[in-house]
VODOMAR-231872 format. One record per residue (C-alpha): residue number from 1; residue in one letter; chain; x, y negated, z negated. Coordinates in steps of 0.25 Angstrom, whole numbers, always signed. Example, Ala and Ser with C-alpha at 12.3 -4.5 7.8 and 13.67 -1.06 7.14 Angstrom:
residues 2
ATOM   n res chain    px    py    pz
ATOM   1   A     A   +49   +18   -31
ATOM   2   S     A   +55    +4   -29
***
This chain:
residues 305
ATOM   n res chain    px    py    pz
ATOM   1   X     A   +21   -15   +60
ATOM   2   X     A   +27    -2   +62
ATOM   3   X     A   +18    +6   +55
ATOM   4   X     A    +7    +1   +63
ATOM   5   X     A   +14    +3   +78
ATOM   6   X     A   +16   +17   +74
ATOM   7   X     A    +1   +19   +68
ATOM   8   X     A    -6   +11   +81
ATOM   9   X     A    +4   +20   +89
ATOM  10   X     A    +0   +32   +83
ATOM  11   X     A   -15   +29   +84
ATOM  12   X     A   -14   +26   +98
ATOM  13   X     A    -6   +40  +101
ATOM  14   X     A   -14   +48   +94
ATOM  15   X     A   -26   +43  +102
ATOM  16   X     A   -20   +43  +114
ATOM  17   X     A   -15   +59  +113
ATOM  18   X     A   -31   +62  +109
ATOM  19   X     A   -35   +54  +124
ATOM  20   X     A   -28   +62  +134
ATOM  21   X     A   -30   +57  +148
ATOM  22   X     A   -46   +60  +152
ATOM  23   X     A   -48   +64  +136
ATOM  24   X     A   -62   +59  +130
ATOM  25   X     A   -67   +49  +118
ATOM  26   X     A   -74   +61  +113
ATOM  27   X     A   -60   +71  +116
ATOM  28   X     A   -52   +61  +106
ATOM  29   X     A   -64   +60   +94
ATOM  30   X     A   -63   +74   +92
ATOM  31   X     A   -49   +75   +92
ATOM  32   X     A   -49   +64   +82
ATOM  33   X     A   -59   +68   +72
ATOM  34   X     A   -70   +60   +80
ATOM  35   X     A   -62   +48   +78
ATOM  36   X     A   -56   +41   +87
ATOM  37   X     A   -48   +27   +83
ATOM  38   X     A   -41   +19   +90
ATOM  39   X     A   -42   +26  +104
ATOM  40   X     A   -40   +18  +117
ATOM  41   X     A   -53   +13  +124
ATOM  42   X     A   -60   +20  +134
ATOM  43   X     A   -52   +13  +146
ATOM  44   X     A   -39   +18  +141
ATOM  45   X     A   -42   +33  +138
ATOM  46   X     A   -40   +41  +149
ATOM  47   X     A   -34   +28  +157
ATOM  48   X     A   -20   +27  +161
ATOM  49   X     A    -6   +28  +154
ATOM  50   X     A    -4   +13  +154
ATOM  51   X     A   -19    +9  +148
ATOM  52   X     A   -15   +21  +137
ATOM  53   X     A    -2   +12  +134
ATOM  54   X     A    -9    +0  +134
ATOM  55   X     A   -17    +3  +124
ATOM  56   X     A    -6   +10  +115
ATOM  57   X     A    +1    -4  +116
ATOM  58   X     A   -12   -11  +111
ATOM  59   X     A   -14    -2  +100
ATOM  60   X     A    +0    -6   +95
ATOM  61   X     A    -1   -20   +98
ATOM  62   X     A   -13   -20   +89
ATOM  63   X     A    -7   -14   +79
ATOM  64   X     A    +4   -24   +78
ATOM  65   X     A    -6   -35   +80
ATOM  66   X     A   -14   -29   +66
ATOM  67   X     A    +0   -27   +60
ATOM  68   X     A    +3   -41   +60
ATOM  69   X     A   -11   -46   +56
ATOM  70   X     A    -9   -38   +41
ATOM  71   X     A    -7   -50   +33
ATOM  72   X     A    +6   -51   +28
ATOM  73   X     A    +9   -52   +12
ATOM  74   X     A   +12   -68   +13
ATOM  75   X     A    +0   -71   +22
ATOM  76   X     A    -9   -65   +10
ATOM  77   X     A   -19   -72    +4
ATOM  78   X     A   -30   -72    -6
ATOM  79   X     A   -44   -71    -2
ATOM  80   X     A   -46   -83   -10
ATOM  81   X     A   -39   -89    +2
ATOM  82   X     A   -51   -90   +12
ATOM  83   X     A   -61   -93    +2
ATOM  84   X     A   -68  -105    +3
ATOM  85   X     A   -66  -116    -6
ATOM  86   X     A   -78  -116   -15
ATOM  87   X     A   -75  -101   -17
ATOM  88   X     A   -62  -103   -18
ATOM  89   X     A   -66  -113   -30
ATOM  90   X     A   -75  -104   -38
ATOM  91   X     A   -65   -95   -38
ATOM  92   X     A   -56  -105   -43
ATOM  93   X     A   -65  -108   -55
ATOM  94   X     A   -67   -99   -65
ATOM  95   X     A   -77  -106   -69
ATOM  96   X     A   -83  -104   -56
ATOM  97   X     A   -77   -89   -52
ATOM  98   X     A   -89   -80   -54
ATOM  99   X     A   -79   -69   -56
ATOM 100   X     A   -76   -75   -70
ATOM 101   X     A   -89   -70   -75
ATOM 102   X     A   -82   -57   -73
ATOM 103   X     A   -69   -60   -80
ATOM 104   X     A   -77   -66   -90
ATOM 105   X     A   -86   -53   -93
ATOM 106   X     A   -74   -44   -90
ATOM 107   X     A   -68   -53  -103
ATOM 108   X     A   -81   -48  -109
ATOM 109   X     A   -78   -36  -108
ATOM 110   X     A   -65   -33  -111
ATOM 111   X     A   -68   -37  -125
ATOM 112   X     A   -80   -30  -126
ATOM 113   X     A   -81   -18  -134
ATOM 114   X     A   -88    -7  -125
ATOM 115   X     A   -92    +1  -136
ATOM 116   X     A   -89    +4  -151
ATOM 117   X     A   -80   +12  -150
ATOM 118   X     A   -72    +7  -136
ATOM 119   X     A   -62    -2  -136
ATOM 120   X     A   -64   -14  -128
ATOM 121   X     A   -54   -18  -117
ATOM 122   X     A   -48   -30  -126
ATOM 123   X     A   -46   -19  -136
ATOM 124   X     A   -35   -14  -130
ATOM 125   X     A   -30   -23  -117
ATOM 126   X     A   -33   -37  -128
ATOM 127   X     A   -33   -48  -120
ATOM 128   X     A   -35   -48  -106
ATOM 129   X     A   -30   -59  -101
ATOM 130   X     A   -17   -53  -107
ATOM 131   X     A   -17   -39  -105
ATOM 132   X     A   -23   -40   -92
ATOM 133   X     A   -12   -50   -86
ATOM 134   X     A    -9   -44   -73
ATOM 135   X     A   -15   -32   -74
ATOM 136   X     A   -25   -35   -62
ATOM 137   X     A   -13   -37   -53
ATOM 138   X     A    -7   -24   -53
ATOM 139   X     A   -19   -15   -49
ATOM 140   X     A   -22    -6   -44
ATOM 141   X     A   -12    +2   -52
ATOM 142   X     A    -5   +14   -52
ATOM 143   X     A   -12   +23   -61
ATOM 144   X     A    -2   +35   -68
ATOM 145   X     A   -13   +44   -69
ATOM 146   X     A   -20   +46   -57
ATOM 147   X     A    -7   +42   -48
ATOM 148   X     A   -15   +33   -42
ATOM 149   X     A   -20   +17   -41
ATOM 150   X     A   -30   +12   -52
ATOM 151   X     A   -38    -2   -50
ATOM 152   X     A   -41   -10   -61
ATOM 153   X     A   -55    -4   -62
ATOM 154   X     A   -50    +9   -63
ATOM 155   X     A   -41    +6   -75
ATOM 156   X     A   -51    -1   -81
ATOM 157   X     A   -60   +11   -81
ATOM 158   X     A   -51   +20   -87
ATOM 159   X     A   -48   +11   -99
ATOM 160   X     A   -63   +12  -101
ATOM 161   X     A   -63   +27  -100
ATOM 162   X     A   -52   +30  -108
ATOM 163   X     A   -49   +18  -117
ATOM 164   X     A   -64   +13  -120
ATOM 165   X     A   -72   +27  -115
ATOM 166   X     A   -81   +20  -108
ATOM 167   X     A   -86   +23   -93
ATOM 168   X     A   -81   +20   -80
ATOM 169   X     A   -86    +7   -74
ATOM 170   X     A   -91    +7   -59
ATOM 171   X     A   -83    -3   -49
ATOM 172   X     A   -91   -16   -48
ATOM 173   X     A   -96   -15   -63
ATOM 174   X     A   -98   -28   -69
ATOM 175   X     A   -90   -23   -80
ATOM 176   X     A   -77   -17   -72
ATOM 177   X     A   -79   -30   -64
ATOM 178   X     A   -78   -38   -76
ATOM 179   X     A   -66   -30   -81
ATOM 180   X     A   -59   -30   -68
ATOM 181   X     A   -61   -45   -68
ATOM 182   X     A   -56   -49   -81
ATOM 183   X     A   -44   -41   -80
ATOM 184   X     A   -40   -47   -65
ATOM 185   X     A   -42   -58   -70
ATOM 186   X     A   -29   -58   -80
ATOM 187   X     A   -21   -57   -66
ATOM 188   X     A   -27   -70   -60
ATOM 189   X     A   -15   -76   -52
ATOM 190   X     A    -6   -64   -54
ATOM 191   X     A    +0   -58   -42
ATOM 192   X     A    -7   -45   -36
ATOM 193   X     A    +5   -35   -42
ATOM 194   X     A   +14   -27   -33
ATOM 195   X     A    +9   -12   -34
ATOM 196   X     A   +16    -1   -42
ATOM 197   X     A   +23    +8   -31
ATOM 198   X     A   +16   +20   -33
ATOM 199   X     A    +4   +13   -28
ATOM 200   X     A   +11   +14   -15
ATOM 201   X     A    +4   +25    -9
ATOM 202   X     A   -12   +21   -13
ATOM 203   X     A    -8    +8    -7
ATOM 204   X     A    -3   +14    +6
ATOM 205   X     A   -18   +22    +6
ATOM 206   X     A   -25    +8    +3
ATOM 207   X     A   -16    +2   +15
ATOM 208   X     A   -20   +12   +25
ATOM 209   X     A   -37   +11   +19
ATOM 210   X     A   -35    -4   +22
ATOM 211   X     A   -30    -2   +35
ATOM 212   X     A   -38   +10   +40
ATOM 213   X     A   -51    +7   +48
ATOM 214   X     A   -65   +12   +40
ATOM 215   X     A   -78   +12   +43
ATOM 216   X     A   -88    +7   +56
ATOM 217   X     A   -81    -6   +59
ATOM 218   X     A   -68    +3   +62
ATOM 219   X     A   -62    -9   +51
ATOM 220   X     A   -49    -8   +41
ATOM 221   X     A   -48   -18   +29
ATOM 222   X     A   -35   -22   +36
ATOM 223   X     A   -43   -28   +47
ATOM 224   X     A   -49   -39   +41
ATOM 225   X     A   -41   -41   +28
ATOM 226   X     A   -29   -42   +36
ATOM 227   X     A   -29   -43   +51
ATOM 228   X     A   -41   -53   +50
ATOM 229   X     A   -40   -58   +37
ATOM 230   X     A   -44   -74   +38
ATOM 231   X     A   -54   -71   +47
ATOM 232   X     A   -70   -72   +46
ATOM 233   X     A   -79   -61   +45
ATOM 234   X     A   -92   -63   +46
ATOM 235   X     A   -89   -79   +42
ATOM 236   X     A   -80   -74   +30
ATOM 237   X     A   -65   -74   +30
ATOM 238   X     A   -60   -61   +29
ATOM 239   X     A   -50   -61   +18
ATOM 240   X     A   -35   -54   +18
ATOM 241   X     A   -43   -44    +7
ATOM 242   X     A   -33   -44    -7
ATOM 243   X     A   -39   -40   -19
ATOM 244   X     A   -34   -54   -27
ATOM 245   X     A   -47   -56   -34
ATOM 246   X     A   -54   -44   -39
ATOM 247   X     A   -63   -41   -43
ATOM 248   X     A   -69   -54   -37
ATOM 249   X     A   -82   -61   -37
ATOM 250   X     A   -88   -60   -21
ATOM 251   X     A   -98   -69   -19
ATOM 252   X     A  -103   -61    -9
ATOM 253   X     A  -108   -52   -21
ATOM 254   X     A  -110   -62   -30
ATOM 255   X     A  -102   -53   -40
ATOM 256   X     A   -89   -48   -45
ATOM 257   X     A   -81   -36   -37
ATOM 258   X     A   -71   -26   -35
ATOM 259   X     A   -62   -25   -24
ATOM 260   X     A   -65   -10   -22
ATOM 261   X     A   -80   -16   -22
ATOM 262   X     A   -74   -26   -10
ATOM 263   X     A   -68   -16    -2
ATOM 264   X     A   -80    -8    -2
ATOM 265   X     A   -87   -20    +5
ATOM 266   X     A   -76   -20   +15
ATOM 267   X     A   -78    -8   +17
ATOM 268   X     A   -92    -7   +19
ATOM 269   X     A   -90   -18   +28
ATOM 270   X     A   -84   -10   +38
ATOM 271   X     A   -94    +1   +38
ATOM 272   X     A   -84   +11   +29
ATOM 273   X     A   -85   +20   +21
ATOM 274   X     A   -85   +15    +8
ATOM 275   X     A   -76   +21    -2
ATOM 276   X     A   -81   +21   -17
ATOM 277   X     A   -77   +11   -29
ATOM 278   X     A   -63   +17   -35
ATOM 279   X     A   -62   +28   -22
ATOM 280   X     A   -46   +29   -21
ATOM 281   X     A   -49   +22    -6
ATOM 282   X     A   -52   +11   -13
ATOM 283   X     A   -42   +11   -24
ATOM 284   X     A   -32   +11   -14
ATOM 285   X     A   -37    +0    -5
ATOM 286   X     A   -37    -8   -17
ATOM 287   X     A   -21    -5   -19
ATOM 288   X     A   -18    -7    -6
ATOM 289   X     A   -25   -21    -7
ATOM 290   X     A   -18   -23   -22
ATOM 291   X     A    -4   -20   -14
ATOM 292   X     A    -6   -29    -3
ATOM 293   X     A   -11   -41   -10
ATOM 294   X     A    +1   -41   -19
ATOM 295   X     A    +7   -53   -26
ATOM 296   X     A    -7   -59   -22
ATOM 297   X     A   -14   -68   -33
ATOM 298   X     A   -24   -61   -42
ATOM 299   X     A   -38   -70   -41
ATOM 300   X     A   -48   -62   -51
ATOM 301   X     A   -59   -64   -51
ATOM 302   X     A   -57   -69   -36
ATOM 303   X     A   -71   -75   -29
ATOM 304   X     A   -73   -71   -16
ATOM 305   X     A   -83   -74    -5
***
């Protein structure tokens, strides 16, 4: 709460030291880079003393209002949560999740010898509902060579670069899907692991990427994820947004997905600019998301509307 009174402060001060008294919209843009965020509205500028500390007041006011609309750890829940019945049933049903295809492809596979003289993933991991137990749950990880976060596509990747000497596999291929898939899978009902601490600072990048406004909308993730989570939009309930499930099957696209493909819609739903499949943006929003839904339920493969 703190931190936010401070950073509201802030914005309002610095906007208020570019408006002298008589100064001009057009005076502040250049003197902030042609932006000009959170400024008072026209009535105020240039008014009196006591309009100027009005508004200051409301700034802050508004910050403690969205402070306390972040949801707090025991008010999460699962997307699953405001799903409707018959959705919630199919994907209850494996018999009836069309995520399973993937599982079951992404079984397929795994025991699949890519080539003659490659290894297959059973070759050296065995079975994966064995070795693959929990695994899901503690990604992203920290990866000791590049110092940095690593998702589960990513390892995958490399273990077919270096281990089978195949290539890479684009995000959203049916096969990395699959993969992806079969693997989470092994975590179903396993809690969301607590992160390794030196994840710390790519999850405090991730926090302030949810947090930070983008694109024509003038939107942040946090918006709608927290502040309005519950909510409709457009006739849909806007979800709290934690990656329990992924990669699911949306029937939006009738298909399997990745969560960096997910964030991607969002946002391009806010008129953004889009950040491409494995940027280190996205990497670590994901970590953020993987942090902040901690000791949540892993659903894979989750269906979603």
């Amino acid at each position: 709460m703190l931190r936010a009174m401070r950073a509201a402060l802030a914005r309002a001060c610095a906007v208020l030291s570019r408006l002298r008294p008589g100064a001009s919209r057009g005076d502040a843009v250049e003197k902030t880079g042609g932006r000009l965020e959170g400024a008072p509205p026209a009535g105020v500028r240039g008014g009196s003393p006591v309009r100027l500390a009005a508004w200051v007041v409301a700034v802050l006011v508004s910050a403690l209002v969205a402070e306390a609309q972040v949801v707090a750890p025991e008010k999460r829940r699962s997307g699953y949560a405001d799903m409707s019945a018959t959705t919630k049933a199919m994907q209850d049903d494996d018999t009836a999740n069309p995520g399973m295809l993937s599982v079951l492809d992404g079984a397929a596979f795994w025991s699949a010898m890519p080539r003659r003289d490659a290894n297959s993933c059973a070759g050296c991991h065995g079975d994966a509902k064995v070795s693959m137990k929990g695994v899901a749950a503690r990604y992203p990880a920290f990866d000791e060579r590049t110092a940095s976060p690593i998702t589960l596509e990513g390892r995958i990747n490399r273990c077919r670069v270096e281990r089978q000497g195949l290539g890479d596999l684009d995000y959203e291929n049916v096969v990395l899907l699959a993969l992806t898939a079969l693997i989470a899978h092994q975590s179903r009902g396993q809690p969301i692991a607590e992160p390794d601490p030196r994840l710390a600072p790519f999850i405090e990048t991730g926090r302030k990427l949810y947090e930070r406004r983008q694109g024509q909308l003038n939107l942040a993730c946090v918006h709608c994820h927290d502040q309005h989570a519950g909510q409709k939009l457009g006739g849909v309930v806007m979800p709290q947004g934690h990656p329990t499930g992924y990669p699911i099957y949306r029937l939006e696209w009738q298909a399997m997905g990745s969560l960096q493909r997910r964030l991607r819609n969002c946002l391009s739903g806010m008129r953004a600019e889009n950040s491409p499949f494995g940027s280190t943006e996205l990497v670590a929003l994901e970590t953020y998301l993987a942090w902040r839904a901690r000791g949540m339920t892993i659903e894979t493969p989750a269906v979603r509307p």
